[in-house]
N, C-alpha and C positions, 0 to 999 in steps of 0.2 A: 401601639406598643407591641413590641414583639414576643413570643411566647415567652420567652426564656426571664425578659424582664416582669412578666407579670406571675410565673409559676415559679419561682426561686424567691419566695419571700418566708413571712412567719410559720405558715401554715406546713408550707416543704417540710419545718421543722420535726413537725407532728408524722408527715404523713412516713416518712422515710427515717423516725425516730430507733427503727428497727436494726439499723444499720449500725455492725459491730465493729466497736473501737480496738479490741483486741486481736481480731480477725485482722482488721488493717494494717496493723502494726505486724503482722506476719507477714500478710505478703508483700509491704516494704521490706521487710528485711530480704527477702529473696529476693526481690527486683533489685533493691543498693548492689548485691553482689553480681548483676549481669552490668551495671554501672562501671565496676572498679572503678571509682573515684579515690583520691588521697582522702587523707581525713583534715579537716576543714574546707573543702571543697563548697563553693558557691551552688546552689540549686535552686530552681523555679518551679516551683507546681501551680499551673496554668491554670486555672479551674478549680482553685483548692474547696470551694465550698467551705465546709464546717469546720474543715481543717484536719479532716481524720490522719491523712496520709502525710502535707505536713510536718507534723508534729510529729510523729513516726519517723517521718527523715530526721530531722531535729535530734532526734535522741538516739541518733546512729554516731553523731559527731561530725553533723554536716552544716555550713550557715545556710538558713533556708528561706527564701523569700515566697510568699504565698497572693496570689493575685486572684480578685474574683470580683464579677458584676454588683454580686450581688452584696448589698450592707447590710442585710438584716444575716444572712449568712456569716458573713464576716465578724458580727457582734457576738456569734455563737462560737466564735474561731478563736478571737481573743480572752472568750468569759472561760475555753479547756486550756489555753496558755498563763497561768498563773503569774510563769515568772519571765511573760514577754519573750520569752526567747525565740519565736521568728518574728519577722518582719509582714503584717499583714498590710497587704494594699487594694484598695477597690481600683478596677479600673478594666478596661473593655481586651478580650486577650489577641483582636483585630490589630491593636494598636498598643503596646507593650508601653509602658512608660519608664524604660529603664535604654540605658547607655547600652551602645555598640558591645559585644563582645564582654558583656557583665558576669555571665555565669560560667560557670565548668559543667552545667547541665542543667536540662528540663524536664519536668515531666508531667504527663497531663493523664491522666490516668481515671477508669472507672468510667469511662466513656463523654467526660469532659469532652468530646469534639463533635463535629457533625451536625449544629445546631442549625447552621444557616439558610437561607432557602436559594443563593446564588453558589457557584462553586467559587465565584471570584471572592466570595466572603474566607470561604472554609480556607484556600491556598493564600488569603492574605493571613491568617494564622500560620502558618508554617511560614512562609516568609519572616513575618517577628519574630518566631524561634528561631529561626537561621540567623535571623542580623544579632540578637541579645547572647546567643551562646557561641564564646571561642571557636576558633579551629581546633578541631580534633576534641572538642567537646561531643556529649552524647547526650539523645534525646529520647526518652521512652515514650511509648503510648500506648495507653490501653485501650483497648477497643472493643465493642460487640463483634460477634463472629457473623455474619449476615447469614449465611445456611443456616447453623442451627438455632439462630434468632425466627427463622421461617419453620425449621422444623419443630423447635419446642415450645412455642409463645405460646400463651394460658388468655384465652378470651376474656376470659369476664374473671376477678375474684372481688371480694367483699370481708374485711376486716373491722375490729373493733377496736380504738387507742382507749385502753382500760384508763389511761391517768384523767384525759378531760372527756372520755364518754362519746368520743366522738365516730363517727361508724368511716369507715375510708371504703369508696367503691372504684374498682379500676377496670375500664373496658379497654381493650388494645388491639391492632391490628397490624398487617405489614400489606403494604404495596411496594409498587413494583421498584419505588426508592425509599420512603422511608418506612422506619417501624413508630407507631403512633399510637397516643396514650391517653384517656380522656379519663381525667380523677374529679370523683365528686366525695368534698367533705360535706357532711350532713353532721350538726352539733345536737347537741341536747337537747337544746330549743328549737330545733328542728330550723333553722336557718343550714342554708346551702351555699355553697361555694363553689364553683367550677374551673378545672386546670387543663391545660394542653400541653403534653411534651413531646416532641417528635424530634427522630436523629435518624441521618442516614443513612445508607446502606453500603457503607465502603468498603471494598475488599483490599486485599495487599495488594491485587496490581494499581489501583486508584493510588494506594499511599507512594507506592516505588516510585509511580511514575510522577506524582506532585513533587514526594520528598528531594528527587533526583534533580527536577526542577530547580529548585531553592537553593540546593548545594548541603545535602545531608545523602549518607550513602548508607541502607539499610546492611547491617551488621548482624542478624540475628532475629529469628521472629519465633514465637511460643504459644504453644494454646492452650496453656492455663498457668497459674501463678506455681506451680510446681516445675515450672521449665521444660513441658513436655512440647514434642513435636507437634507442629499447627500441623491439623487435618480440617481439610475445610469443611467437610460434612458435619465432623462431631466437635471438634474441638471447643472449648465453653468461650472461650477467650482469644484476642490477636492481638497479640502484644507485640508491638517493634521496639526494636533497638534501633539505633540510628548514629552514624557519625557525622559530626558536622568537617564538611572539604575544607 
């Protein structure tokens, strides 16, 4: 089993419970606008996890379809969508289970990418994005920023989820390609749990030169959700824009 399927289950839910649904819903609102999309416009969020982001496009006035591995995620996607209004689908984002030419855009955001351990895995995801989104459609992606993932990463911390008591310990590191996470949940009852998440180390000439590949033509790149110029030293964020040829 691969990391991604065995660390994206119940537990995720707990450990990364911290992660703010108000926050998200901002910097969707700044990203839609590097979009200029119509309004009712098709969208795909790749990776949508929990569905933060989403739902957030959703309620800009966009049809939004949400795609992710994972079904215990997924189950937490559908129980913040009350009133069903996107479309959530399980399913692998290697292999896109939607028609040619389905969306007016995609977007994979919060570092959704880079999971694979082949490159031929990672460029068969931009490949799917290419074939599912229109000509002259656009594709965002957010990404970690590899410098300052090397220069600001925190080795070791250790937290407490007040609701079920649960203690979260996270030790992490970077080599020379990825940056790598090793999470132990420890419960009440002193039962233990262990996780791995590891993503690569891509910079924007990796992305130019894959995306250019596929047939998307980088439009714009940002380093941080404020639309500030990427600096590869400092910059928190590498966000691309993208046109599809």
């Amino acid at each position: 089993m691969s990391w991604f399927e065995h660390s994206f289950g119940e537990d995720y839910k707990v450990v990364y419970r911290h992660r703010d649904w108000e926050q998200a819903a901002q910097e969707v609102n700044r990203m839609a606008g590097w979009l200029a999309l119509a309004g009712g416009a098709r969208v795909l969020d790749v990776g949508c996890g929990m569905g933060r982001h989403a739902l957030a496009i959703q309620r800009l006035g966009y049809k939004v379809t949400g795609i992710d591995l994972s079904e215990a995620l997924l189950r937490e996607a559908r129980a913040h969508d009350g009133e069903q209004a996107v479309t959530w689908v399980q399913g692998d984002m290697r292999r896109l289970p939607f028609a040619d030419e389905s969306f007016d855009a995609a977007v994979n955001l919060f570092t959704s990418f880079g999971y694979f351990d082949t490159e031929a895995d990672n460029e068969a995801v931009l490949r799917q994005l290419r074939r599912v989104v229109k000509p002259g459609g656009k594709l965002l992606i957010d990404y970690l920023n590899p410098a300052q993932v090397r220069e600001s990463l925190v080795p070791h911390s250790e937290r407490l989820d007040e609701p079920t008591g649960w203690r979260i310990i996270e030790d992490r590191l970077v080599d020379e390609q990825w940056v790598r996470k090793q999470i132990r949940v420890v419960t009440q009852e002193g039962l233990e749990r262990r996780y791995e998440e590891r993503v690569r180390l891509l910079g924007p000439a990796w992305f130019e030169q894959r995306l250019a590949e596929v047939g998307f033509r980088i439009v714009g790149l940002f380093g941080d959700y404020e639309g500030a110029v990427y600096d590869e030293r400092s910059s928190r964020r590498q966000i691309l824009l993208a046109e599809a040829r």
